[in-house]
SEVEX-206552 format. One record per residue (C-alpha): y, z, x. Coordinates in steps of 0.001 Angstrom, whole numbers, padded with zeros to 6 digits, always signed. Example, Ala and Ser with C-alpha at 12.3 -4.5 7.8 and 13.67 -1.06 7.14 Angstrom:
BEGIN
-004500+007800+012300 -001060+007140+013670 
REM end
This chain:
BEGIN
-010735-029867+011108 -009606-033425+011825 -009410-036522+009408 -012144-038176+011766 -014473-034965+011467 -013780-034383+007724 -014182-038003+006842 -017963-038104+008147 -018604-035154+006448 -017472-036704+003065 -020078-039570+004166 -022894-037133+004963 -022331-035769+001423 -022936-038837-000251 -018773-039792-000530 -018293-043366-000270 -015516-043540+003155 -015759-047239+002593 -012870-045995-000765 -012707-042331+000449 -010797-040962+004009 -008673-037836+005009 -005874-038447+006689 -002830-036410+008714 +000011-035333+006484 +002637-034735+008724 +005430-033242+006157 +006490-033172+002439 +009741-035207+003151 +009238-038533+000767 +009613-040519+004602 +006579-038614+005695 +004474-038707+002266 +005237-042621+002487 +002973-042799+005701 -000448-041482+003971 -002594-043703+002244 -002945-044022-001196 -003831-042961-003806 -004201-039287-002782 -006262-036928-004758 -005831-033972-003084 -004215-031931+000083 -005649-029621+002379 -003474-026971+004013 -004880-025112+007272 -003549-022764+008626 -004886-019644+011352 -005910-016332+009496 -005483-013564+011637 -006069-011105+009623 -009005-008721+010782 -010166-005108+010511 -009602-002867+007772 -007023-004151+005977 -008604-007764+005581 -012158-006600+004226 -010060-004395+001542 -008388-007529+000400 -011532-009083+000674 -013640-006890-001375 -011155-007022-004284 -010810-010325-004503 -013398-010849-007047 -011360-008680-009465 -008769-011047-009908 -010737-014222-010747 -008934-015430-013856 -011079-016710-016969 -010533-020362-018031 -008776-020856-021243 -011234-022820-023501 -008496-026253-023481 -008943-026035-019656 -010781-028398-017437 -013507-026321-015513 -012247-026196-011845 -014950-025669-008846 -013897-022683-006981 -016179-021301-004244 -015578-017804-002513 -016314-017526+001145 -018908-015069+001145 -019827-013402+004385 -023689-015613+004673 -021444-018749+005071 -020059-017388+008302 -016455-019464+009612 -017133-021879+006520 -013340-022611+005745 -012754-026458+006351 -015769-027226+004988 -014683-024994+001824 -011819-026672+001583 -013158-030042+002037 -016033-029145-001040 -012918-028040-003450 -010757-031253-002823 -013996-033689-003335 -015558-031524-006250 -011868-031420-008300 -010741-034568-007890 -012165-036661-010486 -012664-039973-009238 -014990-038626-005917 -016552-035780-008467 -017570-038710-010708 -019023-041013-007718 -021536-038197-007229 -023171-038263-010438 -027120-039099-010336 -027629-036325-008072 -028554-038668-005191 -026502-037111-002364 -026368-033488-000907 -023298-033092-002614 -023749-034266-005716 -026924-032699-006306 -025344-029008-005454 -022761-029620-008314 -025500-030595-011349 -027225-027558-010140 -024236-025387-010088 -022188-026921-012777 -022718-024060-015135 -021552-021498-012437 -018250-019791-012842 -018294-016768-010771 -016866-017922-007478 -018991-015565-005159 -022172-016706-007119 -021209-020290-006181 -020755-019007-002657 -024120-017272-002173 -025784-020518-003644 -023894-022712-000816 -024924-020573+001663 -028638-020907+000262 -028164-024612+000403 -030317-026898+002817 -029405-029701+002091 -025283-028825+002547 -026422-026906+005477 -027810-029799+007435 -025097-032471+006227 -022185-030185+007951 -024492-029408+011402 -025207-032690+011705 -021528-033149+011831 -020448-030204+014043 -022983-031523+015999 -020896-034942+016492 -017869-033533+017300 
REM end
């Protein structure tokens, strides 16, 4: 998942990248934060999972136990599980959390015009993570905006 390939998919979600762009953070060191545009409204941290077999579809399967319940003073936060339909999903997961929880992008997607947008009306009432999962991996719309860019390159 690079800035380029991330950036196109905020565009084929309905993301203005004329005010919106990833970019390469390259540490935490104030010198290094200074180098990334601003403002930034949120960070995405990859990393390789190698975790397989047994032991990671036990974690996996209780996961869903330790979802924690909002208080009623919090803002709602969109949270989407991985769920199994949504195959190697996890930059694009990533990418749907920072855009749908950072106000300012969340709020350019009101009107339901773009693939995006119209996913979180529909879904705005959803808490259960894994419920938000299965109705991403239902989604045409979302479906087509991220092959389009995987096919790009």
């Amino acid at each position: 998942a690079t800035p380029t390939r991330s950036t196109r998919v905020l565009e084929k979600l309905g993301v203005s990248t004329a005010e919106w762009a990833f970019c390469d953070v390259y540490g935490l060191d104030e010198e290094l934060l200074a180098m990334t545009t601003s403002p930034a409204l949120a960070l995405i941290f990859l990393f390789p999972d190698r975790s397989t077999g047994a032991a990671a579809e036990e974690h996996e399967a209780g996961r869903d136990a330790v979802v924690p319940t909002p208080s009623a003073h919090a803002t709602p936060r969109f949270f989407v599980r991985q769920v199994k339909a949504l195959g190697n999903a996890c930059g694009t997961i990533a990418l749907l959390h920072a855009v749908a929880n950072a106000a300012p992008l969340a709020a350019s997607l009101t009107g339901g015009a773009s693939p995006l947008g119209a996913f979180l009306e529909r879904t705005h009432e959803v808490r259960s993570p894994t419920e938000l999962g299965a109705l991403l991996a239902a989604d045409e719309a979302l479906h087509a905006a991220h092959d389009d860019t995987v096919a790009i390159g």
